[in-house]
Every structure is written in C-alpha cells, then in structure tokens.
C-alpha positions as CSV (number, residue, x, y, z in Angstrom):
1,X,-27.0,3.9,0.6
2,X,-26.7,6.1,4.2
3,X,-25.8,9.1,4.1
4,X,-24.1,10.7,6.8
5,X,-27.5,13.7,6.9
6,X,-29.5,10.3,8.0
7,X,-27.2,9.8,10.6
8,X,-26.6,13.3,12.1
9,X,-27.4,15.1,14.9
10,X,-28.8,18.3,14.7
11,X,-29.0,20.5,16.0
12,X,-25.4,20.7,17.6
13,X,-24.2,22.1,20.4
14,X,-21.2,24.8,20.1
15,X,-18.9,26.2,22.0
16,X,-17.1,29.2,21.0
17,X,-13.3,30.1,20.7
18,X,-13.1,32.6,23.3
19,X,-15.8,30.8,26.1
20,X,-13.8,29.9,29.1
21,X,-12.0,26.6,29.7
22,X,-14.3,26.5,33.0
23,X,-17.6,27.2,31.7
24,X,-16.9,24.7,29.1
25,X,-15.7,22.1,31.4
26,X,-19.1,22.3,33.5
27,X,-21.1,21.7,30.2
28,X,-19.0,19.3,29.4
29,X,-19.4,17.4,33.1
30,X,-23.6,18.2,32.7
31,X,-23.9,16.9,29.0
32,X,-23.9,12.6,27.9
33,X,-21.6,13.3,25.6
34,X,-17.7,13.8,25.0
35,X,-17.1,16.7,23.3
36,X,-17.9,20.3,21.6
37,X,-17.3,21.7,17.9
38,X,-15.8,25.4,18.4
39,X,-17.6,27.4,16.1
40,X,-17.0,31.3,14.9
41,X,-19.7,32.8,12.6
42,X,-21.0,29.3,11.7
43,X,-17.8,28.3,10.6
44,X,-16.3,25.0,12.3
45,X,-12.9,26.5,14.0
46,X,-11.9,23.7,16.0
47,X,-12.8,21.2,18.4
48,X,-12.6,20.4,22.1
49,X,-13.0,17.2,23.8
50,X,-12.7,16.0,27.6
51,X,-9.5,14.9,26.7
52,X,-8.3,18.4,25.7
53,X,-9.1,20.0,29.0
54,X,-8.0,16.9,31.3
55,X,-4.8,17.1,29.9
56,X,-4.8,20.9,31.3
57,X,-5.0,19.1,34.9
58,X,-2.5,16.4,34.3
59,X,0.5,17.6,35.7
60,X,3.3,16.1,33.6
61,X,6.1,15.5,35.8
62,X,6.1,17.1,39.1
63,X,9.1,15.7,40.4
64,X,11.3,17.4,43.4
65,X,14.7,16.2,43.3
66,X,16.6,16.3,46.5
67,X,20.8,15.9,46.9
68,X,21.5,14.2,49.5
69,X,25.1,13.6,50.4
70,X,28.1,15.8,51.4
71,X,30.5,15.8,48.8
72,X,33.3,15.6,48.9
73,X,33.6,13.4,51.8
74,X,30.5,11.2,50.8
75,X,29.0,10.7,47.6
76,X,26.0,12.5,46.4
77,X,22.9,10.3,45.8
78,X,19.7,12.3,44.6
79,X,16.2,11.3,45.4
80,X,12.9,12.0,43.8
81,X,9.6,12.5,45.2
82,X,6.5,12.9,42.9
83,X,4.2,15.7,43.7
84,X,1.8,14.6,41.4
85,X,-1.7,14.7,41.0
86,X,-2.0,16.0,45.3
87,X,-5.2,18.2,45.2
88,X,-3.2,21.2,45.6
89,X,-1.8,20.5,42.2
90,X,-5.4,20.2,40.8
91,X,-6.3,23.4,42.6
92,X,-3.5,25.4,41.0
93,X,-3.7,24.3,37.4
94,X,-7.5,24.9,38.0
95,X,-7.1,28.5,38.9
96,X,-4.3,29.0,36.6
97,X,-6.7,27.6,33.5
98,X,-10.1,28.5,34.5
99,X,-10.0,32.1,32.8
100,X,-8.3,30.6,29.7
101,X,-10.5,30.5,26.4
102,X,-11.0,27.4,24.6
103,X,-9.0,28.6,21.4
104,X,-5.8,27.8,23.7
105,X,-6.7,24.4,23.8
106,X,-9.1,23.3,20.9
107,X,-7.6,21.0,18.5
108,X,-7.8,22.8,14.8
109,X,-7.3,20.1,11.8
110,X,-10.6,19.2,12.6
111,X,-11.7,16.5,9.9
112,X,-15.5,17.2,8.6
113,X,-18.0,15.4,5.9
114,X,-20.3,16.7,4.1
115,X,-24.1,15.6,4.6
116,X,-24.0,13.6,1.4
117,X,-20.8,11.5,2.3
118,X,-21.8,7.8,2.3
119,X,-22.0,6.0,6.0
120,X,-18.8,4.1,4.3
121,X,-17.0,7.5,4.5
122,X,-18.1,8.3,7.8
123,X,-16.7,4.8,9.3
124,X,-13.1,5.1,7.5
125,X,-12.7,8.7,9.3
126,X,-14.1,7.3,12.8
127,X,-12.0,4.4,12.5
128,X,-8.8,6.2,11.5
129,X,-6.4,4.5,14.1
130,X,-4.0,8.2,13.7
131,X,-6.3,10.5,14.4
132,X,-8.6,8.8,17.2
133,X,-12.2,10.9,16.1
134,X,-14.7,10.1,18.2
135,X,-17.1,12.5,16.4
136,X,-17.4,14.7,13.4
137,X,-18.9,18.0,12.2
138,X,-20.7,17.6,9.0
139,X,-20.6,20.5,7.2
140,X,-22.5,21.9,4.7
141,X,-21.6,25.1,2.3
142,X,-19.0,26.0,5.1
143,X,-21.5,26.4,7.8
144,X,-22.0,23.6,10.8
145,X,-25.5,21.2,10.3
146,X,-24.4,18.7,12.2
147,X,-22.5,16.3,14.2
148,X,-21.9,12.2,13.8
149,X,-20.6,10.4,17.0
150,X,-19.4,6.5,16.8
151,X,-22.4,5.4,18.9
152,X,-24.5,7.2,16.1
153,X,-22.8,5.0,13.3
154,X,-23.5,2.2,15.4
155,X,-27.3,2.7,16.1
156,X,-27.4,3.0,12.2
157,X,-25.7,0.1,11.6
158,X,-28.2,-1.8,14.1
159,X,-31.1,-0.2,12.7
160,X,-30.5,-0.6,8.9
161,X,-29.1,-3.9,7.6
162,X,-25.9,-1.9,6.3
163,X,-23.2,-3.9,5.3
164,X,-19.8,-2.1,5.2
C-alpha cells in the first residue's frame, strides 16, 4: 500500500500570511509549480494558488455606460463600452494590490492528509470535482512535512503498479 509520505515532496516551500501579494507573485512566475502553502509557526494557515492572485487582476466588469438620447423629445438608448482588461487596468489593480499581504487572498479550508493516508485517500481529495485541489499539505502532528501535487500521484501511479 502507498502512502502519501512515499509520495511527498519535502521539503516545501512556504509562503507566509503577511509576505506581499507581489513578492509572492514573482516566486510564483520563477517556480514550475502552481502554488504555495501559507504557513505561521509551522502550522498550515492557508493556501495560495496562481489562481488566487490572477483573479486580483481580473477586472470583473468594467463597463462605462453612456445615455444617449434627449429625452423627452427622443428616447433614451444607453450604450456600453467595456474597459476591460486595457493595460491601464492591469497597471492599477497592480499597484493597488502589490502591498497587499497574502492573508487577504489565501484560501483557508485548506484540506490536508496525514503522511500515513493511503495513495487511495490522496486520489479521492485530488479528484474532488467541489473543491478543484491541485495539491495538498500533508501534515503531520500539526506541523507542515510535505506537499502532494496531481502530477506526483501520477508519477506514482506510473512507477508502482498501483491499482486504484
């Protein structure tokens, strides 16, 4: 049976809650993976992914709506003109973010296993179609020892002749 110590990483790398949006962002753009476990005094506190800090650049809906008419003579018919995604609008959520720290935007239900939790285990949580994990912090006697990605489950299952 595999356990999910065989199929860890370790050591991991952290980020912490209060590091900036922007340094983590540039670690994130230099390193081959996705994302970081935010970790306070060893303890797992939360997690950050690409996803979580693109989604501070994503402007929702920029829209600029514009009357145009002269009522009461002609109707009034409003037009819309999306302002989205124009490199200003990068620019400005960029220095609006940059200084923010990483607890603002970590997710914190962060779903863990244990080192002893069976490669089974490990599968059901990375295949979860509700949560979307594309990694997990295995966690032993409260304190971080590791880290599992879906490409490590993989290159388990293609190394060992695991059926699940």
């Amino acid at each position: 049976m595999v356990t999910a110590r065989e199929i860890m990483t370790s050591p991991v790398e952290t980020v912490a809650p209060d590091d900036d949006v922007s340094d983590v962002l540039t670690r994130l753009a230099k390193a081959d993976f996705s994302g970081f476990p935010v970790v306070e005094e060893g303890q797992v506190v939360g997690i950050v992914t690409e996803t979580d800090l693109v989604d501070l650049f994503q402007p929702s809906d920029r829209r600029l709506w514009i009357p145009v008419g002269f009522p009461p003579f002609i109707e009034t018919m409003t037009y819309s003109v999306d302002l989205s995604w124009s490199d200003l609008d990068v620019g400005v959520d960029m220095v609006k973010n940059a200084g923010k720290p990483i607890r603002d935007v970590m997710v914190t239900d962060v779903v863990t296993v244990s080192p002893e939790d069976t490669v089974e285990t490990v599968i059901d949580h990375l295949a979860d179609p509700d949560r979307d994990i594309n990694r997990l912090p295995v966690v032993e006697d409260g304190e971080l020892v590791g880290i599992i990605s879906r490409e490590d489950v993989l290159r388990t299952l293609s190394e060992h002749d695991v059926s699940v």
